[in-house]
DOMI-254345 format. One record per residue (C-alpha): residue number from 1; residue in one letter; y, x, z. Coordinates in steps of 0.05 Angstrom, whole numbers, plus 5000, padded with zeros to 4 digits. Layout:
REM DOMI-254345
    n  res  north  east    up
  NUM    A      Y     X     Z
...
//
This chain:
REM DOMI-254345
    n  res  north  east    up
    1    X   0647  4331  0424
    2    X   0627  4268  0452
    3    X   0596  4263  0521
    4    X   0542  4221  0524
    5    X   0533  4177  0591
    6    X   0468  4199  0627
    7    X   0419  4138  0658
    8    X   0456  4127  0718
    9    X   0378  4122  0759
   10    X   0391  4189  0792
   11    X   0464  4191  0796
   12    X   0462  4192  0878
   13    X   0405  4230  0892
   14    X   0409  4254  0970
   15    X   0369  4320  0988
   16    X   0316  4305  1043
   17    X   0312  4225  1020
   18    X   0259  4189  0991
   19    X   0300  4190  0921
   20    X   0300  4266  0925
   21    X   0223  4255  0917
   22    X   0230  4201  0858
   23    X   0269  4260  0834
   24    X   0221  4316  0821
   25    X   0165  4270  0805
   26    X   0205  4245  0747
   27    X   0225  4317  0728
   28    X   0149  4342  0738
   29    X   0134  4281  0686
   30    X   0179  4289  0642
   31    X   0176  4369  0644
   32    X   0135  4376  0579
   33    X   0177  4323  0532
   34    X   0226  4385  0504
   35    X   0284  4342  0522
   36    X   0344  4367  0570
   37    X   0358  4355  0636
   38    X   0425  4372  0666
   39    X   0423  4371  0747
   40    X   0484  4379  0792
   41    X   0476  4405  0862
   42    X   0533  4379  0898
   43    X   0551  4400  0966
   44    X   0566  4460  1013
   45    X   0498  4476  1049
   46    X   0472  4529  1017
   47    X   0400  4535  1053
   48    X   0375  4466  1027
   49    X   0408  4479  0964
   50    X   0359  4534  0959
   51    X   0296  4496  0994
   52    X   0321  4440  0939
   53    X   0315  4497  0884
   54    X   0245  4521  0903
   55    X   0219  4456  0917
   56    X   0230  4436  0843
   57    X   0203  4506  0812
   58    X   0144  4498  0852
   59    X   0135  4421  0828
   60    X   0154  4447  0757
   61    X   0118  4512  0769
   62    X   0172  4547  0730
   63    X   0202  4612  0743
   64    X   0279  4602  0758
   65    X   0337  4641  0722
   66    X   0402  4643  0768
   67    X   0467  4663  0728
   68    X   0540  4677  0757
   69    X   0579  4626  0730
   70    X   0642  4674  0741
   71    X   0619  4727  0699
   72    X   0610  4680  0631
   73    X   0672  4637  0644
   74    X   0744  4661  0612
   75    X   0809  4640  0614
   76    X   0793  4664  0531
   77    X   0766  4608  0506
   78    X   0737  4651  0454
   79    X   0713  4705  0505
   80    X   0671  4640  0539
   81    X   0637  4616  0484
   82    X   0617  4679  0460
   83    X   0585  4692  0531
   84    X   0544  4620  0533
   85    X   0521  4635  0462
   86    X   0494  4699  0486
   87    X   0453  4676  0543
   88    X   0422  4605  0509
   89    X   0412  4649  0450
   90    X   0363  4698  0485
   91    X   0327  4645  0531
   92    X   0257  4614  0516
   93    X   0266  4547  0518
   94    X   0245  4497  0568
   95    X   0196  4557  0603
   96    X   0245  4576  0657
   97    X   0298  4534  0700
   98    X   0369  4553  0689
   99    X   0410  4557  0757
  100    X   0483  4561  0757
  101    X   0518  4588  0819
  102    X   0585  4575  0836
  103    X   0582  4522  0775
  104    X   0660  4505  0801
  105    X   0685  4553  0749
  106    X   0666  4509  0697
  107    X   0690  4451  0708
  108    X   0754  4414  0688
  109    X   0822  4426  0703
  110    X   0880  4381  0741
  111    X   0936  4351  0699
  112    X   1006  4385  0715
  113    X   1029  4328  0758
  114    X   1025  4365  0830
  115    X   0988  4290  0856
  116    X   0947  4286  0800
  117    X   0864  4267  0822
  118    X   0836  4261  0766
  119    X   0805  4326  0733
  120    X   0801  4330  0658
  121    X   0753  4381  0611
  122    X   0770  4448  0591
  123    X   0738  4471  0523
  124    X   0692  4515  0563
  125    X   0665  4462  0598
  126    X   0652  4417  0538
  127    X   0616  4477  0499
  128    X   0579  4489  0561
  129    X   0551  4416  0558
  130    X   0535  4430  0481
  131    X   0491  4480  0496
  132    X   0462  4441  0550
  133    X   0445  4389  0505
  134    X   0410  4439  0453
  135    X   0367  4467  0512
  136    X   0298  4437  0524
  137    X   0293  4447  0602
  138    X   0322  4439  0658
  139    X   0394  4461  0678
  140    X   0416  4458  0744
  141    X   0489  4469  0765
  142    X   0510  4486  0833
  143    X   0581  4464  0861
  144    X   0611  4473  0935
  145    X   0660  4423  0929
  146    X   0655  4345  0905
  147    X   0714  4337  0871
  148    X   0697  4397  0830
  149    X   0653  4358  0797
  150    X   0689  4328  0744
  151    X   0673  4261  0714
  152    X   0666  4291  0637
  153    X   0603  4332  0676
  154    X   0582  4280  0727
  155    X   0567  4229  0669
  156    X   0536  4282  0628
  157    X   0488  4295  0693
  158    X   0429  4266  0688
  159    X   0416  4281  0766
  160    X   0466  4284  0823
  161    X   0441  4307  0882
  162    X   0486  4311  0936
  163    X   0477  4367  1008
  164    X   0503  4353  1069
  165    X   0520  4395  1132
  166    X   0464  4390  1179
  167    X   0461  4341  1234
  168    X   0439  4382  1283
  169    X   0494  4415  1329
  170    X   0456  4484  1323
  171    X   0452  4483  1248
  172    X   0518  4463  1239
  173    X   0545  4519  1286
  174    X   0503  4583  1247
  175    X   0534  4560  1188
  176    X   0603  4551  1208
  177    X   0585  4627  1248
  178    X   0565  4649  1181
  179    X   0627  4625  1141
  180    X   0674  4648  1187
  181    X   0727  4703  1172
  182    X   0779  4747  1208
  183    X   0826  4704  1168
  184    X   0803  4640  1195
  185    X   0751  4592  1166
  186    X   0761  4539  1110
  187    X   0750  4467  1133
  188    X   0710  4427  1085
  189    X   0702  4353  1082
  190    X   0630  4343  1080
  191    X   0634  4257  1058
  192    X   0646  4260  0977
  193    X   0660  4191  0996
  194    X   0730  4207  1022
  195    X   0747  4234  0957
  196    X   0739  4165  0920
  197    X   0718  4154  0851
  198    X   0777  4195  0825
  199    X   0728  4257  0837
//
């Protein structure tokens, strides 16, 4: 399947800017045209990921529909496709806003090359963006980690919207508090742009 380039207008969308705003105007505009609209929340903060979420379903005043990413995506090709066909199959269309947690499970996959940067598209991934493309509504895919993002999914995107960590010290320091564990905590780089285009 080819992947057809999305307008780049809203490819570096940042939550709590003015192009955040442009943002769900144009999807409040264009929320009655039965077309598709494939959104990518980028980023680890997961409060103004939802804020982001319920901002937009109020705009859109649509009911939103969060799915596990894990529990549809299979190492069985087979096993995956069957589980995507199953949930686009018993949605009505364009009414509710699909929201897809942990949307990291679906993306591409490194060459074997143990230096290798540059991520390229499982099967799953490409049926996944199939059925995007038949669905008339909005379809919003959240991922923790930039470089997740793959560039078969980023150009399919139509949106990009990317969530920092907080600039406040307090902020910052309840959600480290609230990642940590016994086993230590997981340092992030919150700047996609250390990651380079090769994300």
């Amino acid at each position: 399947m080819d992947i057809q380039t999305a307008d780049n207008k809203f490819q570096n969308v940042k939550f709590g800017d003015s192009s955040f705003g442009e943002l769900k105007d144009e999807l409040a505009r264009t929320a009655d045209q039965q077309q598709h609209h494939l959104s990518l929340f980028l980023g680890l903060y997961e409060p103004h990921k939802q804020k982001a979420l319920d901002e937009i379903a109020a705009k859109l005043e649509r009911e939103v529909k969060t799915i596990r990413t894990e529990e549809l995506v299979s190492t069985i090709e087979s096993d995956t496709f069957d589980n995507l066909d199953a949930l686009f199959g018993g949605l009505d269309q364009s009414d509710i806003i699909l929201y897809f947690k942990n949307g990291g499970k679906l993306c591409g996959t490194y060459t074997g090359y143990s230096h290798s940067r540059v991520k390229y598209a499982t099967p799953q991934e490409r049926y996944f963006l199939k059925k995007v493309k038949q669905f008339k509504g909005l379809v919003i895919v959240d991922i923790e980690e930039f470089t997740d993002a793959d560039k078969t999914l980023r150009r399919a995107a139509q949106s990009v919207v990317s969530f920092f960590l907080p600039g406040s010290r307090w902020q910052r320091f309840m959600w480290h508090l609230k990642n940590y564990s016994f086993h230590g905590v997981e340092l992030k780089t919150k700047r996609p742009e250390a990651y380079g285009e090769a994300s």
